[in-house]
C-alpha positions, 0 to 999 in steps of 0.5 A: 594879607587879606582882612576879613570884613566884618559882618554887622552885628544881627539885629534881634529888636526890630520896630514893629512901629513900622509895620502898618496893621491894614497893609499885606508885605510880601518877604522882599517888603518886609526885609527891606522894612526891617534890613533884613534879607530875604531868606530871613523872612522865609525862615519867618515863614517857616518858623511860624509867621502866618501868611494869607494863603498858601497861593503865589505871590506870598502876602503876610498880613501887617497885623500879623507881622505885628504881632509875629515879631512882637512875640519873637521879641517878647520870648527873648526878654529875660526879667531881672529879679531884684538884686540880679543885674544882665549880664551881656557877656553870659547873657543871662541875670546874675547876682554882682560877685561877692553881693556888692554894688557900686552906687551913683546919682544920675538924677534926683529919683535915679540911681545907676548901680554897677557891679561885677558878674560872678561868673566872667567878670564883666562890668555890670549895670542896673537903673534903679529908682532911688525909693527902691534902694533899699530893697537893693540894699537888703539883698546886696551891699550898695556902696556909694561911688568915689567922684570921678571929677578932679575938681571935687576932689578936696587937695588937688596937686599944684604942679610946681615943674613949671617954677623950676623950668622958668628959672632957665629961661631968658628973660630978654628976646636974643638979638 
């Protein structure tokens, strides 16, 4: 049996940091700049993407290009209101289920917040800064996290197996 293969995933972020402003692509530059193939670049064309002139071979302007992709990109971004964590399966903003997160330090001025999403149960997260907590904690109950580390835990088990399992063993080499 034949295993489909996968096709990689499409990239929606492309580095406009590339694209030099004073340089003029055709569409086979520019889907090898950014890994694209070509028809994407046509449909770039269509879609709005100006070129020099409407003569052959197609040229683009790279302060075009620039500010083309900069808008596509800009037009996909979803601006999280306060208490609202991203949800990437929804891909959309959600409150966490039932107004609760989970708090933990990740350094002195950041705080990682991780919650449930209220419609598919997806783990969600957030970076805050630790001064904005408290804003957080107006509109949500913000928990702190257990530790995760066995040493920090304060009555860590002895494993008293090994005892019982050395009374059999001989203590001189067999000969």
């Amino acid at each position: 049996m034949l295993t489909p293969i996968k096709k990689p995933a499409r990239r929606r972020r492309y580095p406009v940091n590339r694209i030099k402003q004073s340089s003029s692509y055709d569409p086979g530059e520019i889907a090898k700049l950014f890994g694209v193939h070509r028809n994407t670049v046509r449909h770039w064309l269509k879609d709005g993407l100006k070129a020099i002139d409407d003569r052959r071979p197609i040229l683009v302007h790279g302060a075009a290009l620039k500010a083309f992709i900069s808008e596509k990109q800009r037009a996909r971004r979803q601006k999280c209101a306060p208490g609202e964590f991203f949800c990437f399966r929804c891909r959309a903003p959600r409150k966490p289920w039932g107004n609760i997160a989970d708090a933990s330090w990740h350094t002195d001025k950041i705080a990682k917040l991780t919650g449930l999403c209220c419609v598919c149960d997806t783990a969600m997260h957030r970076s805050v800064r630790r001064a904005d907590l408290p804003k957080f904690a107006a509109l949500i109950d913000i928990q702190p996290m257990a530790s995760e580390r066995l040493r920090d835990s304060p009555n860590a088990s002895a494993n008293s197996d090994f005892n019982k399992d050395r009374s059999h063993v001989q203590d001189q080499p067999a000969e």
